[in-house]
Structure formats: structure tokens, C-alpha cells
Backbone as JSON, one array per atom type, in Angstrom:
{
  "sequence": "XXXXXXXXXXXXXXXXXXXXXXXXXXXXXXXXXXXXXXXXXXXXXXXXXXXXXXXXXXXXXXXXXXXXXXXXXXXXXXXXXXXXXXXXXXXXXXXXXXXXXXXXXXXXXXXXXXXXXXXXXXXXXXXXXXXXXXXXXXXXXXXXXXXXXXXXXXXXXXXXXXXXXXXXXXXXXXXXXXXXXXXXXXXXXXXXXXXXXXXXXXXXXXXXXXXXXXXXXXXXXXXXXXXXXXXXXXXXXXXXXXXXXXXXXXXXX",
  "N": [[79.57, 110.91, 137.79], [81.61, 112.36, 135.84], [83.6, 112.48, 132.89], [85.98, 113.44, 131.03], [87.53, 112.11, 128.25], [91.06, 112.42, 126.41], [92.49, 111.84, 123.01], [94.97, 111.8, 120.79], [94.67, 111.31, 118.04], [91.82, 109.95, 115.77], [92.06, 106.74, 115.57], [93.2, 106.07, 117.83], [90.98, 107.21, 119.57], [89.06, 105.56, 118.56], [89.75, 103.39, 119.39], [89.66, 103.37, 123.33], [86.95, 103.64, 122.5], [86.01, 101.49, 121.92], [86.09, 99.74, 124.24], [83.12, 100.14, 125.45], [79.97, 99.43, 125.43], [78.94, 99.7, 121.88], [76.27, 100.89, 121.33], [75.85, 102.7, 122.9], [77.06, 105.16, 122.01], [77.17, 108.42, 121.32], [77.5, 111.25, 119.33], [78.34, 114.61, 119.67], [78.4, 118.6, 119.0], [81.05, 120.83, 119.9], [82.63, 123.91, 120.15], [85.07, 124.02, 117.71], [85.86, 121.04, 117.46], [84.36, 117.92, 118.02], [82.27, 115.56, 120.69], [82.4, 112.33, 121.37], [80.21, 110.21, 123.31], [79.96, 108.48, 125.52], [79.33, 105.56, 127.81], [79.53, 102.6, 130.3], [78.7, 99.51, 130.58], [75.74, 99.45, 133.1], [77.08, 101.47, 134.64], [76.37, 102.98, 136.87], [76.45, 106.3, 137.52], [78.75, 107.56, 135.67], [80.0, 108.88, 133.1], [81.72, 109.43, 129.96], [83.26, 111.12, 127.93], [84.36, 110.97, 124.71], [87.23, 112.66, 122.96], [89.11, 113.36, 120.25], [91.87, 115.19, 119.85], [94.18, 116.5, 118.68], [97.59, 116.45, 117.27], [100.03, 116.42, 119.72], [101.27, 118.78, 122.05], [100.41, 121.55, 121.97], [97.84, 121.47, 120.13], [96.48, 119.6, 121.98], [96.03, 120.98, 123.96], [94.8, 123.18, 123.88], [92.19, 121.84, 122.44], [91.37, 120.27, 124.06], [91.12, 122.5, 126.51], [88.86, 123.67, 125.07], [86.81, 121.71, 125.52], [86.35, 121.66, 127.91], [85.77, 124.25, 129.12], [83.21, 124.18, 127.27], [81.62, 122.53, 128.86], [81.45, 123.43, 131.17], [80.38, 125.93, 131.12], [77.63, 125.0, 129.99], [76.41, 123.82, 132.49], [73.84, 122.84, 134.78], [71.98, 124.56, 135.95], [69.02, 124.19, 136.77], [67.4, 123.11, 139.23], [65.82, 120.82, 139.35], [66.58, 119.27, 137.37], [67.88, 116.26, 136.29], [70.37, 115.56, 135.01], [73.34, 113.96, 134.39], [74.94, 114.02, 132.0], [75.59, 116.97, 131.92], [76.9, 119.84, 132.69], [80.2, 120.35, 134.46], [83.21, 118.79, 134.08], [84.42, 115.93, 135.82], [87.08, 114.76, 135.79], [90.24, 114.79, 134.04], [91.47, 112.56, 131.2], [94.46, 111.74, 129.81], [94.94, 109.86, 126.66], [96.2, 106.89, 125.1], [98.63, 105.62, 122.88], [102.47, 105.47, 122.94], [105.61, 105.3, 123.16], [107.73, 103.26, 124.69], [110.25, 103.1, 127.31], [112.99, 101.18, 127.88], [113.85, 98.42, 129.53], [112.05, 98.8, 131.25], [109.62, 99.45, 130.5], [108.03, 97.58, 128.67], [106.8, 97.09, 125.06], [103.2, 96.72, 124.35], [102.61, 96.55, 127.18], [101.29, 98.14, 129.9], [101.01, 101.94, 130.48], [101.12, 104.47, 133.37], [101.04, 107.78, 134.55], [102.51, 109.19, 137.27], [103.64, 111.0, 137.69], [103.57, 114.23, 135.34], [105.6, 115.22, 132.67], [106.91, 118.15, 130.84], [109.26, 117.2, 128.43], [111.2, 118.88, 126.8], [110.49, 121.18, 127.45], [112.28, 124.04, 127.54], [115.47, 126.08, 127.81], [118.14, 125.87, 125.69], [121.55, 125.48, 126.62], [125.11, 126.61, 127.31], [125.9, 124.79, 129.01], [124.26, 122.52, 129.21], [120.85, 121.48, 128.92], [117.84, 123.28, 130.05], [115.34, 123.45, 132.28], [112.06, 125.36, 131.68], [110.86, 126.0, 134.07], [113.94, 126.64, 135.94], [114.57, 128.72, 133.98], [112.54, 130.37, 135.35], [110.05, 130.82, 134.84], [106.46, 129.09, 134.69], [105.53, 125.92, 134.5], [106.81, 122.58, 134.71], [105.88, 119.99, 135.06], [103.24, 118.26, 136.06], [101.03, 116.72, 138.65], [99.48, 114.26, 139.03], [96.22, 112.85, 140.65], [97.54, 111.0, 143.82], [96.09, 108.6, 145.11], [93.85, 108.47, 143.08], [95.29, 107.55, 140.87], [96.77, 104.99, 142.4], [94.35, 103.32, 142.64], [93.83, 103.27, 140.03], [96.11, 102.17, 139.03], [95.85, 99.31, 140.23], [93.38, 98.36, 138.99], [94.45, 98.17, 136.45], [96.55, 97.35, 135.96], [98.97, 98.61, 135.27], [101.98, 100.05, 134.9], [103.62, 102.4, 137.06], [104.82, 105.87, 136.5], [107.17, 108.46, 135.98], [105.8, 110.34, 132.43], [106.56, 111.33, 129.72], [106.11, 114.09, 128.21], [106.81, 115.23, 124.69], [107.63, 117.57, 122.24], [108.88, 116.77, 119.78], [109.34, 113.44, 118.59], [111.24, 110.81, 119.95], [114.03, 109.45, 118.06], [116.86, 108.63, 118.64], [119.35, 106.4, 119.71], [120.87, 107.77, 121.35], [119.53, 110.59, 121.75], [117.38, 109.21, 123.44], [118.86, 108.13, 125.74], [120.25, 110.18, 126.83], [117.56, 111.31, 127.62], [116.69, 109.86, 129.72], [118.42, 110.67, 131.41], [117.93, 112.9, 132.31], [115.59, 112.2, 133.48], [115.15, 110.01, 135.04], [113.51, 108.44, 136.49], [111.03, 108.1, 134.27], [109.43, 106.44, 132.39], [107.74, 106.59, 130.07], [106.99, 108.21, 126.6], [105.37, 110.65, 124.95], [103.28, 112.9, 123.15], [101.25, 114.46, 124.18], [100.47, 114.64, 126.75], [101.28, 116.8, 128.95], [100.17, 118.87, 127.7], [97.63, 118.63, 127.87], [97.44, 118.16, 130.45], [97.8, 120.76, 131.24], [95.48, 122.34, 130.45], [93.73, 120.82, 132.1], [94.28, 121.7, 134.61], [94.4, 124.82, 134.52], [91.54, 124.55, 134.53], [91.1, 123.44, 136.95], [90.6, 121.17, 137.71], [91.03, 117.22, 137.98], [93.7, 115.21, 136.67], [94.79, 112.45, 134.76], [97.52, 110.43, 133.0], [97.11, 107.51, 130.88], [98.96, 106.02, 129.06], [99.19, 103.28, 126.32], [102.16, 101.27, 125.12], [103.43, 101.13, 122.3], [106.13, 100.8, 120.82], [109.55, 101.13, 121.44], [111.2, 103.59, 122.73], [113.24, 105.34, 120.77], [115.8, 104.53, 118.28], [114.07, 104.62, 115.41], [112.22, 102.18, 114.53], [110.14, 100.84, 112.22], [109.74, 97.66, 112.47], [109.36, 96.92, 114.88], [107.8, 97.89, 115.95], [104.01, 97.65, 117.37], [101.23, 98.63, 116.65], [98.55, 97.84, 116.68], [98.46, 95.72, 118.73], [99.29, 97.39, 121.67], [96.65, 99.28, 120.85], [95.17, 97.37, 121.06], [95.55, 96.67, 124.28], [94.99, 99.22, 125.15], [92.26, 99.52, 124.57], [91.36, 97.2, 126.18], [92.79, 98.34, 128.98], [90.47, 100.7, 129.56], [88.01, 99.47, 129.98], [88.23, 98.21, 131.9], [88.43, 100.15, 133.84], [86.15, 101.53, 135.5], [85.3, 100.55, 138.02], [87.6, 101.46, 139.59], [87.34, 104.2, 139.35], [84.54, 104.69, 140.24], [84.79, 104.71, 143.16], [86.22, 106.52, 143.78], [87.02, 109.44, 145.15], [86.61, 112.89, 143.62], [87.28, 114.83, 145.23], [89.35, 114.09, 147.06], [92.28, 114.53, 146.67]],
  "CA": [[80.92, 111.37, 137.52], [81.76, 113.02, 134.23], [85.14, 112.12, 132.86], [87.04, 113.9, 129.42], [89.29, 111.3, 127.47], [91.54, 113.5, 125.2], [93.7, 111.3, 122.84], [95.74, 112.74, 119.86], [93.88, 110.96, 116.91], [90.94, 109.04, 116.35], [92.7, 105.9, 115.74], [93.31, 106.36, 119.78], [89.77, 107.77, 120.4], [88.16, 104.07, 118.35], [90.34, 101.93, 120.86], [88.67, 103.67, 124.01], [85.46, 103.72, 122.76], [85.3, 99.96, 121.85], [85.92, 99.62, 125.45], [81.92, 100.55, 125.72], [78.7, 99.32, 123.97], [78.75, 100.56, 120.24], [74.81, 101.46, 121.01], [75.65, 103.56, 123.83], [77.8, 105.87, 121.88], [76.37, 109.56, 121.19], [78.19, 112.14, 119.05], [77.75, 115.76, 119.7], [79.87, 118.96, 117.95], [81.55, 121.69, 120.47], [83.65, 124.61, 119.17], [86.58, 123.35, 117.03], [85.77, 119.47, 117.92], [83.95, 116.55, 118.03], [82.77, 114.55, 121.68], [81.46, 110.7, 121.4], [79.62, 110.0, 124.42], [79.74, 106.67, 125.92], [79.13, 105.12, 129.4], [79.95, 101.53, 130.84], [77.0, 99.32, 131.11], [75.59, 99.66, 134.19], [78.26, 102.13, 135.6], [75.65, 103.98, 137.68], [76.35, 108.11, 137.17], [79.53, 107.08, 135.08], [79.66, 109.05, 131.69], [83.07, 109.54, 129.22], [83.22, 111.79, 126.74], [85.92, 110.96, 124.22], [87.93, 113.17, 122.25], [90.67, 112.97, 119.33], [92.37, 117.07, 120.61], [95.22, 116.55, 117.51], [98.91, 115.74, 117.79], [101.12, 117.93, 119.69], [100.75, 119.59, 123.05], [99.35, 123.05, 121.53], [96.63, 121.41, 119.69], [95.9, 118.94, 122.78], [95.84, 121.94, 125.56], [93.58, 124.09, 122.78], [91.35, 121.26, 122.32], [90.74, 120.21, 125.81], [90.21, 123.77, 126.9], [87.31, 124.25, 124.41], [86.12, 120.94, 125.87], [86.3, 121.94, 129.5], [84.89, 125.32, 128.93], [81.94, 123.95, 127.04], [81.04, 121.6, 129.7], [81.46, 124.26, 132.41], [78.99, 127.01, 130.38], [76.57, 123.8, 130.06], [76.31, 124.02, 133.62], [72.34, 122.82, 135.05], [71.08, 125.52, 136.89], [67.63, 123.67, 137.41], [67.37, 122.22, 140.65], [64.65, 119.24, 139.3], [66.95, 118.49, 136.25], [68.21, 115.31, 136.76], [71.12, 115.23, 133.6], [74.57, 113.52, 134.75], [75.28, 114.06, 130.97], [75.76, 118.14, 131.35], [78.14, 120.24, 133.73], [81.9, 120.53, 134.57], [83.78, 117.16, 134.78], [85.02, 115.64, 137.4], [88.09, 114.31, 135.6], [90.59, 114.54, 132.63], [92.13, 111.01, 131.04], [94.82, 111.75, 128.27], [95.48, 108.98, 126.83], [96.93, 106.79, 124.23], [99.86, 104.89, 122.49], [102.98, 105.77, 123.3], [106.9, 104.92, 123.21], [108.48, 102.88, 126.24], [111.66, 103.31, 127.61], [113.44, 99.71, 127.88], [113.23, 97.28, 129.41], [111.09, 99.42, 132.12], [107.71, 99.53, 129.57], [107.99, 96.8, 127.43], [105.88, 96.76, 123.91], [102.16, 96.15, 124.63], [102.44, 97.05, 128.5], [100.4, 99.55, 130.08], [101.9, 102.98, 131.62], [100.3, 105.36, 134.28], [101.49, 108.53, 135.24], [102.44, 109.99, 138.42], [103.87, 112.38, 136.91], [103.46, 114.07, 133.27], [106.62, 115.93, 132.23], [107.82, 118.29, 129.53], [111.05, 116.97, 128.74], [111.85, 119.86, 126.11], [110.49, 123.12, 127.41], [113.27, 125.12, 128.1], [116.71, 126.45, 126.78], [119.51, 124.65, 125.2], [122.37, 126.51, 127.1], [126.56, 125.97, 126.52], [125.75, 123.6, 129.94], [123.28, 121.42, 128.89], [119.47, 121.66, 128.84], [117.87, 124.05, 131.6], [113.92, 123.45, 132.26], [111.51, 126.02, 132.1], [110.95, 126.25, 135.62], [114.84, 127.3, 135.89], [114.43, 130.1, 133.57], [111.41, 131.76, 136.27], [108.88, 130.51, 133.82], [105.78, 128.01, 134.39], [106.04, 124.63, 135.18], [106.97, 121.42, 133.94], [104.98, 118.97, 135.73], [101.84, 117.87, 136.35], [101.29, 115.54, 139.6], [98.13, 113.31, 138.82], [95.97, 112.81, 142.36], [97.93, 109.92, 143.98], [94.71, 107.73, 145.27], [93.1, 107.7, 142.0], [97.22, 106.64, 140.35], [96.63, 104.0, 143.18], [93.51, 102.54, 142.38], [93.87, 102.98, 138.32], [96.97, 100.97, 138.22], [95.65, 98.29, 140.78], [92.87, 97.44, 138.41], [94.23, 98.02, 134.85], [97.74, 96.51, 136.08], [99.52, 99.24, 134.49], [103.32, 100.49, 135.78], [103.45, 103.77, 137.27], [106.13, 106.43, 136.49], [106.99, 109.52, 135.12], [105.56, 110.33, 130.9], [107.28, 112.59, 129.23], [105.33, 115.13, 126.59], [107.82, 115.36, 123.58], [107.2, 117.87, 120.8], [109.7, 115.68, 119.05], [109.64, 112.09, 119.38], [112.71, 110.49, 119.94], [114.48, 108.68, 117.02], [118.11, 107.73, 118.38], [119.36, 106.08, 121.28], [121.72, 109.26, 122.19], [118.5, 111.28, 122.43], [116.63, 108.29, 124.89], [120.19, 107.75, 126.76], [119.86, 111.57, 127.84], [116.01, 111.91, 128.52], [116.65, 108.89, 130.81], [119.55, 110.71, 132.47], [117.28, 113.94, 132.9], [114.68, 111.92, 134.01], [115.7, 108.78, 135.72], [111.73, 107.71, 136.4], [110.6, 108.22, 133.0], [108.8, 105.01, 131.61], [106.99, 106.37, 128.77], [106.75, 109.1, 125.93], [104.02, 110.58, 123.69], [103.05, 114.3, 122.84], [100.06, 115.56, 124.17], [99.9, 114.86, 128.11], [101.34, 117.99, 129.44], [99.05, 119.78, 126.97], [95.73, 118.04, 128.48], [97.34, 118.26, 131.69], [97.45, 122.39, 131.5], [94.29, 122.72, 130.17], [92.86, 120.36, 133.01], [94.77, 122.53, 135.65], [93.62, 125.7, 134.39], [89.61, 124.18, 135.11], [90.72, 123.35, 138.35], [89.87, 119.43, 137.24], [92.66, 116.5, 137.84], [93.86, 115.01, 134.96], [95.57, 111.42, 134.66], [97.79, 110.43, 131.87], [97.21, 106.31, 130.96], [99.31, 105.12, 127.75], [99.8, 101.64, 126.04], [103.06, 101.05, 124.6], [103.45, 100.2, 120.72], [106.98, 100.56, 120.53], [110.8, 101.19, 122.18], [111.81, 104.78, 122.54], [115.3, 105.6, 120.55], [115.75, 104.29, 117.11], [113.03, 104.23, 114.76], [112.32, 100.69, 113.4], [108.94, 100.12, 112.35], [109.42, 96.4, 112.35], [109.1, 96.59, 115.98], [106.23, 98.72, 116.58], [103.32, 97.17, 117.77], [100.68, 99.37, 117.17], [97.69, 96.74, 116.92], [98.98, 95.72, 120.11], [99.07, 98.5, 122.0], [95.4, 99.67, 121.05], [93.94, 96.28, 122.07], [95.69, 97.28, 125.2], [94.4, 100.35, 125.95], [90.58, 99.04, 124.77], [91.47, 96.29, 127.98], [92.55, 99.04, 130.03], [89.31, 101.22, 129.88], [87.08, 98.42, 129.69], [89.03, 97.66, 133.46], [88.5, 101.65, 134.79], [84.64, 102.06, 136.07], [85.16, 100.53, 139.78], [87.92, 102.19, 140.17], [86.57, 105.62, 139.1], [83.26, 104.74, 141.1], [85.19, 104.28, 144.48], [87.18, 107.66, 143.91], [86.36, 110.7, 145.38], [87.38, 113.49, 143.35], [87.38, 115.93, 145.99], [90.31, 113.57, 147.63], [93.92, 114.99, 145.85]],
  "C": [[81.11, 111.5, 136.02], [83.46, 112.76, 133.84], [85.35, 112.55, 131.16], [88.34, 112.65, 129.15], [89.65, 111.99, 125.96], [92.79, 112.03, 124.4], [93.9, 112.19, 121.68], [94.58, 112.62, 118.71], [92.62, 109.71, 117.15], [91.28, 107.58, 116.29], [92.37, 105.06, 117.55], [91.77, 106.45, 120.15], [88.73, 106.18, 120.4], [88.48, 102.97, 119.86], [89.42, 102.46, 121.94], [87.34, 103.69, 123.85], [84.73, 102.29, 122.3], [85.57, 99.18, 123.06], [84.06, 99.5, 125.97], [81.03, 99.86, 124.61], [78.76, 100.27, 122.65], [77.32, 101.57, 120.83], [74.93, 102.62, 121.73], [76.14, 104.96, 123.51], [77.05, 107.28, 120.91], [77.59, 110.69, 120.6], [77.59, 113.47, 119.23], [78.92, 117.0, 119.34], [80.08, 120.29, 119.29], [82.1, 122.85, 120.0], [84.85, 123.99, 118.73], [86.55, 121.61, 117.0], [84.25, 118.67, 117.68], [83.64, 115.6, 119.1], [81.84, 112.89, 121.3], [81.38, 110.49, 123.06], [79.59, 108.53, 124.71], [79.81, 106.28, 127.32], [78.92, 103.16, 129.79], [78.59, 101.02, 131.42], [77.11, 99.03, 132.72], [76.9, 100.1, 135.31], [77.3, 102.94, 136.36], [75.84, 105.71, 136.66], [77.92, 108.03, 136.21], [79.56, 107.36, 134.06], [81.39, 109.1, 131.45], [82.47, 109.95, 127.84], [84.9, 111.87, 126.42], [86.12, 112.19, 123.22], [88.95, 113.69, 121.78], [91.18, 114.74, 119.43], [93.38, 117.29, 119.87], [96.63, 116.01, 118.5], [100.05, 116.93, 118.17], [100.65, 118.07, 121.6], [99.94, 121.09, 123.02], [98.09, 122.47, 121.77], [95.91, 120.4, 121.0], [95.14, 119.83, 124.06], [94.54, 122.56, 125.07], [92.63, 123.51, 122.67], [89.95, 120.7, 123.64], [90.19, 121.37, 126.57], [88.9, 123.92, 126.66], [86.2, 123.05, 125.18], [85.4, 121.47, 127.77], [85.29, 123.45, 129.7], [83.63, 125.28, 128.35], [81.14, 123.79, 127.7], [80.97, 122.97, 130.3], [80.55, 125.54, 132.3], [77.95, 126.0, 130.51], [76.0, 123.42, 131.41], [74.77, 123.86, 133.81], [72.22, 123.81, 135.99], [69.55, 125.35, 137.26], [67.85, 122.24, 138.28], [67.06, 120.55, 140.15], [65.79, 118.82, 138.04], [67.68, 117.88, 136.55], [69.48, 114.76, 135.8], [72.51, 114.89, 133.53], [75.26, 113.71, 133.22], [75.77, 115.94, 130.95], [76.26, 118.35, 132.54], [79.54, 120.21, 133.53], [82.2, 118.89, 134.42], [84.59, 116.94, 136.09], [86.67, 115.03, 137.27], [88.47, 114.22, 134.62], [91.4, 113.45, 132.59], [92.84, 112.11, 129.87], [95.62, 110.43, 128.3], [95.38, 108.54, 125.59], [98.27, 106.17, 123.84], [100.91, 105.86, 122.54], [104.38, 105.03, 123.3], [107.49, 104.8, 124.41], [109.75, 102.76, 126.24], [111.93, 101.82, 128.07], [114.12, 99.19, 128.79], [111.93, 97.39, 130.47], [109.15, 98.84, 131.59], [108.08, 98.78, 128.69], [106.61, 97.14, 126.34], [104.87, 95.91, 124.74], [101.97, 96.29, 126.09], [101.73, 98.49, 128.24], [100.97, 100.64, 131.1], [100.78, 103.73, 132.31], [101.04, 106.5, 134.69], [101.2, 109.16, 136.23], [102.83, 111.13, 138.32], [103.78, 112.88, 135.49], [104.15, 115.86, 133.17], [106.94, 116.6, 131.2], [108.8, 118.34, 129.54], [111.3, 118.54, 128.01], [111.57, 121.26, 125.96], [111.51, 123.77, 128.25], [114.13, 125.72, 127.43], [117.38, 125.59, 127.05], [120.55, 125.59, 126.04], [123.95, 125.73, 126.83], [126.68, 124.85, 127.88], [124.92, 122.55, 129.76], [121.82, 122.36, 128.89], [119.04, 121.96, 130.48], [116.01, 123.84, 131.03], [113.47, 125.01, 132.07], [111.05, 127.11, 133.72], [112.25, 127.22, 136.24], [115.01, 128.32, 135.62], [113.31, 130.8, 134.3], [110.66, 131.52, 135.57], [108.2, 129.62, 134.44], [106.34, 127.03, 135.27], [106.07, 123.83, 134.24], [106.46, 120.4, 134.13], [103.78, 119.0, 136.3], [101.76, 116.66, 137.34], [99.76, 114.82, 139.72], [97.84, 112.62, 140.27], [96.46, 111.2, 142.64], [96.81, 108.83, 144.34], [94.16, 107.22, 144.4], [94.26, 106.97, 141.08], [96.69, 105.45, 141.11], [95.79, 102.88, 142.58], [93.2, 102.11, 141.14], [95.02, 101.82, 138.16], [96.51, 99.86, 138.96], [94.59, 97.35, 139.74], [93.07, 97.21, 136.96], [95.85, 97.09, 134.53], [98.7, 97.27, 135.45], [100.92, 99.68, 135.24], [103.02, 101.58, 136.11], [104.86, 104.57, 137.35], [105.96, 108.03, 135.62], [106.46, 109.15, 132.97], [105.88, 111.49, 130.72], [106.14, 112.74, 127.67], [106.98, 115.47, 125.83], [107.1, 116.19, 122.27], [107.89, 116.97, 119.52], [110.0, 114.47, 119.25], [110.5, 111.7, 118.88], [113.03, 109.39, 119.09], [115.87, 108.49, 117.46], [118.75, 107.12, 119.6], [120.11, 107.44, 121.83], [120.83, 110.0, 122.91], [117.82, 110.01, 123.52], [117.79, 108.12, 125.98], [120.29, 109.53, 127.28], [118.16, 112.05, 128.44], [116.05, 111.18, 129.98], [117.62, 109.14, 131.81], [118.75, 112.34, 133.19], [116.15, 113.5, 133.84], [114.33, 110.45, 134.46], [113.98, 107.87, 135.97], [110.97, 107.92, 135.21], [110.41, 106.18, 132.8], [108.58, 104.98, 129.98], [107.29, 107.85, 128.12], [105.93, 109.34, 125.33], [104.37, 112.27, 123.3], [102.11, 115.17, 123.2], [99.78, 115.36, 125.72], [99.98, 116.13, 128.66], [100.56, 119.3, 128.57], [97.71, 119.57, 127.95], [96.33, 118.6, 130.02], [97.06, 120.03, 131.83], [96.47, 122.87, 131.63], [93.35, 122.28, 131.69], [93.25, 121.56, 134.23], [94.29, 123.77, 135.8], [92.06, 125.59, 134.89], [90.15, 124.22, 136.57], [90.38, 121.59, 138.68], [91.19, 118.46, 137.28], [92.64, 115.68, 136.72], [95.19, 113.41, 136.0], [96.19, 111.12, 132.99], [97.92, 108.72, 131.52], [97.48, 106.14, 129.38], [100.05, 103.45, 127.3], [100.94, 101.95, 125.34], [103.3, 100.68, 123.44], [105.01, 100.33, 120.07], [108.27, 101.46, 121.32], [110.87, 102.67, 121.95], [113.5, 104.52, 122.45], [114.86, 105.18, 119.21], [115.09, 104.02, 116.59], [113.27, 102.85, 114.02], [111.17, 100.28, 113.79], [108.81, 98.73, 112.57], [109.05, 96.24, 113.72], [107.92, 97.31, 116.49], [105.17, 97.92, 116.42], [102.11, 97.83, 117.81], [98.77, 99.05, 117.63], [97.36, 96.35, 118.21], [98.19, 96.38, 121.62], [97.37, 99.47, 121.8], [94.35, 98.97, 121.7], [94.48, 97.02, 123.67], [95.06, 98.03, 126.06], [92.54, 100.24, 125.71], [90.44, 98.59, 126.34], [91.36, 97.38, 129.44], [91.03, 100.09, 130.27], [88.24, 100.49, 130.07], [87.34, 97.97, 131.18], [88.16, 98.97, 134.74], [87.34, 101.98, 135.77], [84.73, 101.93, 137.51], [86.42, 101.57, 140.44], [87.8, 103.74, 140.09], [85.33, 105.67, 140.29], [83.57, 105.2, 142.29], [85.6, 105.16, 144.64], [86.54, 108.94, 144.03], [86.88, 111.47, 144.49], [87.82, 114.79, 143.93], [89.26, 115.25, 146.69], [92.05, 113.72, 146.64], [95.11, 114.16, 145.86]]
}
């Protein structure tokens, strides 16, 4: 099983990959990018290729594409070659620190999405805020395969709920006291899931979105951010993921 982890920066990409043996870790260069290769000792067929896809949903969708399309040209077409390292994947992770909605995701908790939302694609209208979807456009959601949701939060202990993609992250409570009224299951925020998630959708590949928490969505105040925290975190959680990846079909939706 082949698995893409897209986070924003490498910051994000170090935490996941000190989840894994240092020795095991293999850099190689793609168009536009960068993947580090790494695999879970003795995970059987079990590879992860990380990579930092920038900050944003553009640069995350753009990044992941080139990744997904690499792999999928890389394709073995010899029967006898035996190379669990080349081909399509079988699964996209975006993932990464992230701003929790309170008292839901506390600082240093771990989120999971069942869903991965853009709160702010749409129009502003003299009624309020109208999705995408509304205007006959696209979509706004991404529904991550419930089974593998299941079995990821059982072993990394993580909450499960909607994550909202934000081109703008939220600085006041007014703005968090309306995302939370648009989106009543909202846990968490970041910027780049519904990017990864497009890109994955486009392949045809399911995509999960797993972020640690390093501080409160609404009023900025570094004193409370946690971002130390929050990376050990998400090391723990990947360092957790292999059985339940092993056990998961990805044919099963």
C-alpha cells in the first residue's frame, strides 16, 4: 500500500517523518517538489511518501496533483518487477497542525475528518454567505471513506468531525461564532485539506484529512498556541497508523 502525506510546510512534513526510522528515509525530486520516502519498520508492503505542497489550498491541490500524476506515469508495466515503491497510491493523508474550535478540540488533541469543508468558497450576498454548491458550481466537501475514519481514529484516538479549509484563518471570535453556526460539526481548521482533497478526487484515490491542534480558533494570542505540542502529537499519531492502514481495504468506500 502506497500512501501520499501532503502537509503545508516542512515543519509539518519533519513531525511525520520522525514518526519512522531516520535511516529509512529516501528523498527523491518530482516536478515542482520534493518526496521523502519512509516506511514503518516492519510494515510489510507499507510505504509513505511525505510531502510539504505549500500553504493555501491552490498551492496544496497543485502540489498533490503533480504528486499523484507522477506516481501514476511511474506505473510498473513489468510483470516480474517486484517494486511496492512505484505506481498510483492507494491513499492521500493531508495533514498537519491546525486551529480547534472550543472546547470540542482542545490544544494538543488530535482531529480526523469525516468531512473536509470549504468554509469560504462562495459569495458574500445582502443574506449572508451562499456556498459554492448554491451558486451551480463544484462542491464543497469531501467525504473521507468511513471504515478507514473508523479504524484511524480507533487507533490514533483522535475526535472525528467536520475540518474546515480556510484561505483565511480566523482571528476573532465573531468570525469562529459564525463558522460554528454554518457548520455546527466543525472541530477543526487549517488551509490546505480541501485542496489535497480535490486533487485526490480528481486521481480517483481517497484522501483523509488528520490534524493536531496547536491552538483555539478566534482570537489570535500566541501565548496560547502550542505548536511544540501539537507536532509531538501528530509524530504519536503516525507512529499509531500502520495496523490500521494494513487491515484497510482500499477498494472498501
Amino acid at each position: 500500500m502506497r500512501v501520499l502525506v501532503a502537509t503545508a510546510v516542512l515543519v509539518e512534513r519533519d513531525a511525520v517523518a520522525a514518526a519512522f526510522a531516520p535511516s529509512a528515509a529516501l528523498e527523491y525530486a518530482i516536478p515542482g517538489a520534493t518526496l521523502s520516502r519512509v516506511a514503518p519498520v516492519e510494515s510489510g508492503p507499507l510505504v509513505f511518501d511525505l510531502l510539504a505542497a505549500g500553504v493555501g489550498p491552490a498551492a496544496a491541490a497543485a502540489a498533490t496533483a503533480a504528486a499523484l500524476t507522477a506516481a501514476a506515469l511511474n506505473e510498473q508495466t513489468d510483470e516480474q518487477t517486484d517494486d511496492r515503491t512505484s505506481g498510483p497510491y492507494d491513499l492521500v493523508v493531508s495533514a498537519g497542525i491546525g486551529g480547534g474550535f472550543q472546547p470540542e478540540a482542545p490544544v494538543g488533541s488530535l482531529v480526523l475528518a469525516d468531512e473536509i469543508t470549504a468554509a469560504d468558497l462562495g459569495a458574500e450576498t445582502a443574506d449572508g454567505f451562499v456556498p459554492v454548491t448554491e451558486l451551480g458550481f463544484g462542491a464543497v466537501t469531501h467525504r473521507p471513506p468511513e471504515s478507514l475514519v473508523r479504524a484511524v481514529a480507533a487507533v490514533t484516538g483522535a475526535r472525528t468531525g467536520a475540518v474546515l479549509t480556510v484561505n483565511t484563518v480566523t482571528g476573532s471570535a465573531e468570525r469562529a461564532a459564525e463558522l460554528r453556526r454554518r457548520h455546527p460539526r466543525a472541530l477543526a481548521e487549517a488551509m490546505e485539506g480541501f485542496g489535497v482533497a480535490e486533487a485526490a478526487t480528481a486521481h480517483g484515490v481517497p484522501v483523509l484529512e488528520l490534524r493536531a491542534v496547536s491552538n483555539p480558533v478566534g482570537p489570535r494570542d500566541r501565548a496560547a498556541w502550542r505548536i511544540g505540542d501539537a507536532l509531538a502529537a501528530l509524530t504519536g499519531a503516525f507512529g499509531k497508523l500502520a495496523p490500521a492502514l494494513e487491515s484497510w481495504n482500499p477498494h472498501d468506500r
